[in-house]
TORKOL-4160 file (C-alpha; in steps of 0.2 Angstrom, whole numbers, padded with zeros to 4 digits, m for minus):
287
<pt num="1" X="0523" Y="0561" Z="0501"/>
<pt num="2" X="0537" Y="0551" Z="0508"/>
<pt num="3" X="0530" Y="0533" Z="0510"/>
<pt num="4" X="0540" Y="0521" Z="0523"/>
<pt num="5" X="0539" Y="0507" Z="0509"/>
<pt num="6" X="0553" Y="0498" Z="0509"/>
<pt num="7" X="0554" Y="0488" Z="0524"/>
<pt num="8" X="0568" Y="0474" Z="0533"/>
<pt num="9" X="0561" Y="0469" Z="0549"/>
<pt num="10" X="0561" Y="0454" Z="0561"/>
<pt num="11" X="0547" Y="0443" Z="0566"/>
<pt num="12" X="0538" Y="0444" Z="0583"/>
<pt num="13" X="0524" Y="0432" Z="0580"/>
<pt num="14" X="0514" Y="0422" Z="0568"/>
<pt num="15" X="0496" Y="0414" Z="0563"/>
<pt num="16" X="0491" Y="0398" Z="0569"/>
<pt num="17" X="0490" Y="0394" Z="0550"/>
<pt num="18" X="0506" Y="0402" Z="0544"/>
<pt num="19" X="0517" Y="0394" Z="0536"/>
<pt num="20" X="0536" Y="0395" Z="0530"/>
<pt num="21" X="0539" Y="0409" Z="0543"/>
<pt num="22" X="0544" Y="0409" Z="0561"/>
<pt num="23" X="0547" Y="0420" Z="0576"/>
<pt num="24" X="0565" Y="0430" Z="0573"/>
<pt num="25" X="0564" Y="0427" Z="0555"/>
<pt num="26" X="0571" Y="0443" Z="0545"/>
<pt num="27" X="0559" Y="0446" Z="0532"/>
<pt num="28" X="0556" Y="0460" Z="0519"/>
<pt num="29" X="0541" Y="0470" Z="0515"/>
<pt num="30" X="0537" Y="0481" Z="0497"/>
<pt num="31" X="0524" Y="0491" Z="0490"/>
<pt num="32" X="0509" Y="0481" Z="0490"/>
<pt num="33" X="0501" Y="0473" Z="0508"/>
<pt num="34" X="0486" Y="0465" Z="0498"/>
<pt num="35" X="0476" Y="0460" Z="0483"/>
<pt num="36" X="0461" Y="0454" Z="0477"/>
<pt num="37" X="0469" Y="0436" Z="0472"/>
<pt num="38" X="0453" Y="0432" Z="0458"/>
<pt num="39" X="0455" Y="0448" Z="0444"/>
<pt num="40" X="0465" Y="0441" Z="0430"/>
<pt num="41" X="0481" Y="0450" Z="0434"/>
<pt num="42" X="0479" Y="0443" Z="0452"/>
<pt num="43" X="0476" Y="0425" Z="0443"/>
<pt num="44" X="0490" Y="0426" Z="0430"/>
<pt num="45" X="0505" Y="0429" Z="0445"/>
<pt num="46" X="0503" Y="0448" Z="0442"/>
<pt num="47" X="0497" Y="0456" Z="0457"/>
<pt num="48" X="0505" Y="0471" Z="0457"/>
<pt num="49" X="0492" Y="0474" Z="0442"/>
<pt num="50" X="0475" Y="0468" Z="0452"/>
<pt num="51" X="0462" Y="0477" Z="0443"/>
<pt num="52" X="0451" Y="0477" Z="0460"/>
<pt num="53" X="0461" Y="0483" Z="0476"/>
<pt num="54" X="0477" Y="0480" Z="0478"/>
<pt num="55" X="0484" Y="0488" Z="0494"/>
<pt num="56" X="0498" Y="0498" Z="0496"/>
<pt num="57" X="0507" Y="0498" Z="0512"/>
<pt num="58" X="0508" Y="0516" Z="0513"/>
<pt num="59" X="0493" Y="0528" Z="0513"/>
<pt num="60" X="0483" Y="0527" Z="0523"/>
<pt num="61" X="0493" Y="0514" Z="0534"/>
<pt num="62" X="0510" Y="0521" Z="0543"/>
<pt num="63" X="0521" Y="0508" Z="0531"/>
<pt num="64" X="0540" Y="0508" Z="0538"/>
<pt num="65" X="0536" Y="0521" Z="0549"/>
<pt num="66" X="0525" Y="0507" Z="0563"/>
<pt num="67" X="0534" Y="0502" Z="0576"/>
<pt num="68" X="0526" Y="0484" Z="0572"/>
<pt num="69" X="0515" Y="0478" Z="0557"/>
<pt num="70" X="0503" Y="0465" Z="0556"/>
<pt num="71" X="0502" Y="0458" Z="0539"/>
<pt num="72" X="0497" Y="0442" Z="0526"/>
<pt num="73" X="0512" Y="0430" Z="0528"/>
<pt num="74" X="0510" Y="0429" Z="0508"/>
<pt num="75" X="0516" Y="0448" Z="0507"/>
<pt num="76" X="0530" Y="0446" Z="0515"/>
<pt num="77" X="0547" Y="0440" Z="0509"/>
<pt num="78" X="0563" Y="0430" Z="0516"/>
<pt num="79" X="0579" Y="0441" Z="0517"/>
<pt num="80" X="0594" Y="0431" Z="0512"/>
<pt num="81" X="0607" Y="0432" Z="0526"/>
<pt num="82" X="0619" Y="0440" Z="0517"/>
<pt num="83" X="0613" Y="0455" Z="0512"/>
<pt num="84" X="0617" Y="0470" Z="0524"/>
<pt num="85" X="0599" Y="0473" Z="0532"/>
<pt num="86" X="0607" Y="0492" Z="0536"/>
<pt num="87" X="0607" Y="0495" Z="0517"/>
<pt num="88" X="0596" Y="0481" Z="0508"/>
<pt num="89" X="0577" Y="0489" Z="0511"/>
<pt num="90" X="0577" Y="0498" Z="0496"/>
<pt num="91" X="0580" Y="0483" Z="0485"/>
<pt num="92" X="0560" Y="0479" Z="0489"/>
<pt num="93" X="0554" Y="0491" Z="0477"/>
<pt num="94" X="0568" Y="0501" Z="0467"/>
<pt num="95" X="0576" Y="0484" Z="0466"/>
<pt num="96" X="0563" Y="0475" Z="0460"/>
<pt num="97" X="0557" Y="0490" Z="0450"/>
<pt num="98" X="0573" Y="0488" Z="0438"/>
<pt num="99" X="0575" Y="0469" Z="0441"/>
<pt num="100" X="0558" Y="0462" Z="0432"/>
<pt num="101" X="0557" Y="0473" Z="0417"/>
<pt num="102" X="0574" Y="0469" Z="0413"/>
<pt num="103" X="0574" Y="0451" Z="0416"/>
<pt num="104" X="0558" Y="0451" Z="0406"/>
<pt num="105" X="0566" Y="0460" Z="0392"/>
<pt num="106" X="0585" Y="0457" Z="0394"/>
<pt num="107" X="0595" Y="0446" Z="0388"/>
<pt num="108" X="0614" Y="0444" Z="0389"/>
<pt num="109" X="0625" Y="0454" Z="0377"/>
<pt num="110" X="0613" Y="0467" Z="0373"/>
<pt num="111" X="0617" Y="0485" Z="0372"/>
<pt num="112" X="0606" Y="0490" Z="0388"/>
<pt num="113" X="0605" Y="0509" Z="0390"/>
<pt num="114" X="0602" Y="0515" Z="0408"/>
<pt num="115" X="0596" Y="0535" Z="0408"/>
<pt num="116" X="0597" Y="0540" Z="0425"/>
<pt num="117" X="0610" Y="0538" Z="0439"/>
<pt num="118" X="0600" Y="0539" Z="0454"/>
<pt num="119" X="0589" Y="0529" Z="0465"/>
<pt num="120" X="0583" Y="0518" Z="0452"/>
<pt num="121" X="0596" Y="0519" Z="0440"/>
<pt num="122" X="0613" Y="0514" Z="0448"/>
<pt num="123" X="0601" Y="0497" Z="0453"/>
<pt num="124" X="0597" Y="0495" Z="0435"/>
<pt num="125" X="0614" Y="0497" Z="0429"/>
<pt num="126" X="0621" Y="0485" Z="0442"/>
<pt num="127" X="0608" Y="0472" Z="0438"/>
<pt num="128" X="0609" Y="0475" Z="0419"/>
<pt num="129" X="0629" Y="0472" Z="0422"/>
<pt num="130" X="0626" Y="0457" Z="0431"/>
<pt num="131" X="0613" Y="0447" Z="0419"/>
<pt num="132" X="0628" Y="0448" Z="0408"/>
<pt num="133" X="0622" Y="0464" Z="0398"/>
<pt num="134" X="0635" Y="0477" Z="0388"/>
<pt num="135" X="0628" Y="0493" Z="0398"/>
<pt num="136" X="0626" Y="0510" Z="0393"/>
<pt num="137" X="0625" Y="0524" Z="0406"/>
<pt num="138" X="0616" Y="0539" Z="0401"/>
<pt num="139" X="0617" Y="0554" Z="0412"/>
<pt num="140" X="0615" Y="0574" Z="0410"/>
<pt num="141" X="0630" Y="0576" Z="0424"/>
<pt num="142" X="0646" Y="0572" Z="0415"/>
<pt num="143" X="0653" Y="0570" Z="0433"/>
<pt num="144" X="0645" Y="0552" Z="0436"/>
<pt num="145" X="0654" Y="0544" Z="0424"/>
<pt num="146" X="0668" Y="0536" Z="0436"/>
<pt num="147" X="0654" Y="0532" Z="0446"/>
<pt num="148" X="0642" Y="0523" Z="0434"/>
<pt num="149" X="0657" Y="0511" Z="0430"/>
<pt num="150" X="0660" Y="0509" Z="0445"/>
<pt num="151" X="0643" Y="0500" Z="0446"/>
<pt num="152" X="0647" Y="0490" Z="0430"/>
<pt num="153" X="0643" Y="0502" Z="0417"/>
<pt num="154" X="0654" Y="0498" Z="0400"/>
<pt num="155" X="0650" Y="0517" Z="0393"/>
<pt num="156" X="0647" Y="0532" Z="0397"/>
<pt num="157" X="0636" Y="0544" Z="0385"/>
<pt num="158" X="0633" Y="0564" Z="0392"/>
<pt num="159" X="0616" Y="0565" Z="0386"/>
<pt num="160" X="0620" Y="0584" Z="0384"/>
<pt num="161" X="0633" Y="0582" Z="0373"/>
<pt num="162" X="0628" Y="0583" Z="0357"/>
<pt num="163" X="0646" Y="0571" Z="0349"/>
<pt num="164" X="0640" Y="0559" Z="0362"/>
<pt num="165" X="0621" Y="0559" Z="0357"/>
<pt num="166" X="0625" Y="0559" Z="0339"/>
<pt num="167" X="0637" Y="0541" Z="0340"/>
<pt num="168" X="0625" Y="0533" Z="0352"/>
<pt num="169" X="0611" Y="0535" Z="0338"/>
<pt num="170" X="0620" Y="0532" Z="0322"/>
<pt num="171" X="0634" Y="0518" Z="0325"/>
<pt num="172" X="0633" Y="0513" Z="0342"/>
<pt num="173" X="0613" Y="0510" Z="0346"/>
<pt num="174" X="0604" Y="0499" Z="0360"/>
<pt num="175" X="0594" Y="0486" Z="0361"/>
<pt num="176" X="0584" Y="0490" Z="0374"/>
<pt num="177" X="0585" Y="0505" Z="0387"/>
<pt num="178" X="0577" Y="0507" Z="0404"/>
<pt num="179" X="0573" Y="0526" Z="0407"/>
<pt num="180" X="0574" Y="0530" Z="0427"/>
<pt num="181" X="0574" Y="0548" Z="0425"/>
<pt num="182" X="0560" Y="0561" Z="0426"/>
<pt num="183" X="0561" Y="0566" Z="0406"/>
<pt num="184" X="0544" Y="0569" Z="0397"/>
<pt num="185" X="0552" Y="0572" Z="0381"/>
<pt num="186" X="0561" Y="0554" Z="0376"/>
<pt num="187" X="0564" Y="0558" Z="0357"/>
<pt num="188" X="0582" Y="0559" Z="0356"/>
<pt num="189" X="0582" Y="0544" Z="0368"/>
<pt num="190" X="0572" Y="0532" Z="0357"/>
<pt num="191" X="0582" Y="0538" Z="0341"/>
<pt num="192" X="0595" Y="0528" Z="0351"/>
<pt num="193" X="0587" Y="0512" Z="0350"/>
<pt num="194" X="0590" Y="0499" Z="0335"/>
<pt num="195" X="0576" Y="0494" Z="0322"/>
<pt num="196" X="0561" Y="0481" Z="0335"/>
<pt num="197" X="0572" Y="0489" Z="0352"/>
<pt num="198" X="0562" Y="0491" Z="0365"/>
<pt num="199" X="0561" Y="0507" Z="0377"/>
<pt num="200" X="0556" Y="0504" Z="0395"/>
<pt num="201" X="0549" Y="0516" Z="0405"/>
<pt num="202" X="0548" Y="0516" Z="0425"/>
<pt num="203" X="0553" Y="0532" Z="0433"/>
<pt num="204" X="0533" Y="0545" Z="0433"/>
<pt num="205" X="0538" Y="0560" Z="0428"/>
<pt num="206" X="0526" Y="0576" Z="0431"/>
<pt num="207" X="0508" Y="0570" Z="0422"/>
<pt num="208" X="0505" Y="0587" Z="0419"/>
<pt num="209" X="0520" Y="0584" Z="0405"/>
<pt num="210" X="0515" Y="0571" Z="0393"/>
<pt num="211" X="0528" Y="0560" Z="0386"/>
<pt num="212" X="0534" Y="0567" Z="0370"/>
<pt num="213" X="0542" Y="0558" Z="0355"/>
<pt num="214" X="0543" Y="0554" Z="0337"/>
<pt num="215" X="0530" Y="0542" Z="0331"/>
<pt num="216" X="0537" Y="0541" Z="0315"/>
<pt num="217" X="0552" Y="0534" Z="0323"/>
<pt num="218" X="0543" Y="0524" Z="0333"/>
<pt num="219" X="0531" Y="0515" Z="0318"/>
<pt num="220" X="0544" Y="0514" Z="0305"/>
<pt num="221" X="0557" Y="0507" Z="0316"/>
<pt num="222" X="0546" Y="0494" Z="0323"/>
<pt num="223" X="0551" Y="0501" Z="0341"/>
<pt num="224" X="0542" Y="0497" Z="0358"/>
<pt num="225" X="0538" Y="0508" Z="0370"/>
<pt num="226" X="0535" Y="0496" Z="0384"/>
<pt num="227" X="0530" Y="0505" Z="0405"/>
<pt num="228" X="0531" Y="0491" Z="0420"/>
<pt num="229" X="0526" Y="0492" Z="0439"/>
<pt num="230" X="0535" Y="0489" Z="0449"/>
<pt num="231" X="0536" Y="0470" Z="0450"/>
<pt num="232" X="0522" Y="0454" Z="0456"/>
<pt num="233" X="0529" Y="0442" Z="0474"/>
<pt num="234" X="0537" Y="0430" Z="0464"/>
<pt num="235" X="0548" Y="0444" Z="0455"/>
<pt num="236" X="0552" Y="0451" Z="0471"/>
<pt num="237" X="0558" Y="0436" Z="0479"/>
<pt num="238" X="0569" Y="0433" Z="0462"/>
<pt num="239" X="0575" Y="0452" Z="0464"/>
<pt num="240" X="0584" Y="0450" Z="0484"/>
<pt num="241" X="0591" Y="0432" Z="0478"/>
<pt num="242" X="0598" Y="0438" Z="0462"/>
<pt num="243" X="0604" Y="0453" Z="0471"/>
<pt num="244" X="0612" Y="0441" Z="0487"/>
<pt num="245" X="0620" Y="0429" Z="0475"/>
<pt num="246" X="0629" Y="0445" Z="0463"/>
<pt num="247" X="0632" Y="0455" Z="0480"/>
<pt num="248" X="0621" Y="0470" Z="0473"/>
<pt num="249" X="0615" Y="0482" Z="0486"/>
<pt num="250" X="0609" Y="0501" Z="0485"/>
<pt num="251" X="0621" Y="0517" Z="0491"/>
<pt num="252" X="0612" Y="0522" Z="0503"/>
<pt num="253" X="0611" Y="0535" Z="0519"/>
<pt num="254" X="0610" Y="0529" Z="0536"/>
<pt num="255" X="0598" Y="0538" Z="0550"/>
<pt num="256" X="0592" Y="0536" Z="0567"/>
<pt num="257" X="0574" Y="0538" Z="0571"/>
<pt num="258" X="0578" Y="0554" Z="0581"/>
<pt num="259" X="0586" Y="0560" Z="0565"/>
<pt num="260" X="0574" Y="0558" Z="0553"/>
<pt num="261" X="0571" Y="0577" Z="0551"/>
<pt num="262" X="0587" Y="0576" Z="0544"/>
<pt num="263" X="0584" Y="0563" Z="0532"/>
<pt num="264" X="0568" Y="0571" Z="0525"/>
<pt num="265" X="0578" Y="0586" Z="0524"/>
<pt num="266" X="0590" Y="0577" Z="0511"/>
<pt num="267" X="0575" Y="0571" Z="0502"/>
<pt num="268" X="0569" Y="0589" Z="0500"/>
<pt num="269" X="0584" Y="0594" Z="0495"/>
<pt num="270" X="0585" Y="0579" Z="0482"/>
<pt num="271" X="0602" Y="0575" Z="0490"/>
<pt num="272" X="0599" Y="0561" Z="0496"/>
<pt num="273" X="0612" Y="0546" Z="0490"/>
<pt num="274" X="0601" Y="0536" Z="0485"/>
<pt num="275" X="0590" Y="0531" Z="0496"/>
<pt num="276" X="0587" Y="0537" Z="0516"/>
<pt num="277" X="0586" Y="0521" Z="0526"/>
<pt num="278" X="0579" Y="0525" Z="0544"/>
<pt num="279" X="0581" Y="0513" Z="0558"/>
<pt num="280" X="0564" Y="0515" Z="0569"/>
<pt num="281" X="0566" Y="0499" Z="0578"/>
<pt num="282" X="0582" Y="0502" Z="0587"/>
<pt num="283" X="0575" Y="0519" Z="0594"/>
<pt num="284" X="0561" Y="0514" Z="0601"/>
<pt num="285" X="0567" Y="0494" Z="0607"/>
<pt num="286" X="0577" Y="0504" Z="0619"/>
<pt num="287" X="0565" Y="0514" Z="0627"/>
């Protein structure tokens, strides 16, 4: 499945009763379309855990794909004006995805480790580097290193070298780490973390692989093996100011709606860098 889920679009019309919003407004739009609003998630700020039916934008519903949506004015979110609306989309849900764990979690100075340099974790390692965190890319392709810098990363640790490995988990461990990689087995990574760190997983690996590590290491080290979901409204309006004020925005690849075969293609392929960003409004505005 290739949900249209990340979505910048402009306003055509609103409710008599809508608030805050306004005909032309540039506007976002994330996983989640609804919720019930009474569960105790819901109550609490965290709808993205309603225990009732939340509603994702996708599935059944054509998400990005539509050429128009109609949607609660209380799901959608304001796009500051200086973020690139040709690049910024995916920022509604990988961005936020990295965002809130680690702004629940984080704090500046720590030793963040980042596993993963992809969709999820060349966000992470930008916004890890911007709360004012020491961060620590960790990558099985020795050729991202330049590139994980580039994004603010302090180190870099081949996670297939075992000299590398061996320093990260004796002298040189983390605070916390934010796995954004499809690993089930995590053991060598949570050898990595100190005594009371915190391991934070977000990237769903295959669940016919159960996660694997040491529970010893786990137990005795007072460690935390912590999962977050993507992220609630308020986190996600947080998560496109933060990345407007610190100029963060995703790599992304450019398409036409005539050339989505293409961009689906590079998702197959798992070539796409990161993210495919299709523009379906200017295709079919001109017809």
């Amino acid at each position: 499945m290739v949900p249209g889920h990340e979505i910048i679009a402009e306003i055509e019309k609103v409710g008599d009763e809508v608030k805050g919003f306004k005909p032309g407004d540039l506007v976002g739009f994330g996983v989640f379309r609804d919720c019930c609003g009474k569960c105790k998630a819901c109550k609490s700020g965290d709808d993205q855990l309603c225990a009732e039916c939340y509603v994702l934008t996708y599935d059944p519903y054509l998400g990005g794909y539509s050429t128009h949506m109609q949607v609660k004015a209380s799901f959608v979110f304001h796009m500051p004006p200086n973020l690139d609306k040709a690049k910024a989309a995916p920022i509604l849900c990988a961005g936020v995805t990295v965002f809130a764990p680690l702004k629940r979690w984080g704090i500046p100075g720590a030793r963040c480790g980042v596993v993963g340099i992809g969709g999820l974790g060349h966000m992470a390692i930008q916004v890890a580097n911007k709360m004012g965190m020491h961060v620590v890319a960790i990558s099985t392709n020795p050729s991202k290193e330049a590139e994980a810098k580039q994004y603010g990363a302090k180190e870099f640790v081949n996670s297939k070298n075992e000299a590398d490995m061996k320093k990260l988990k004796s002298t040189e461990k983390l605070d916390l780490l934010i796995n954004t990689a499809f690993v089930s087995d995590i053991s060598e990574y949570l050898y990595s973390l100190r005594a009371g760190g915190r391991f934070i997983q977000v990237a769903i690996p295959d669940i016919a692989k159960p996660i694997v590590f040491n529970n010893v290491d786990l137990v005795v080290g007072q460690k935390q093996y912590s999962g977050s979901w993507v992220g609630n409204r308020r986190e996600l309006q947080e998560t496109l100011d933060f990345c407007a004020d610190f100029n963060i925005l995703p790599v992304v690849e450019n398409f036409k709606w005539p050339d989505f075969p293409k961009a689906y293609q590079r998702l197959y392929e798992c070539k796409a860098k990161y993210r495919c960003v299709v523009d379906v409004a200017d295709t079919f505005d001109n017809l």
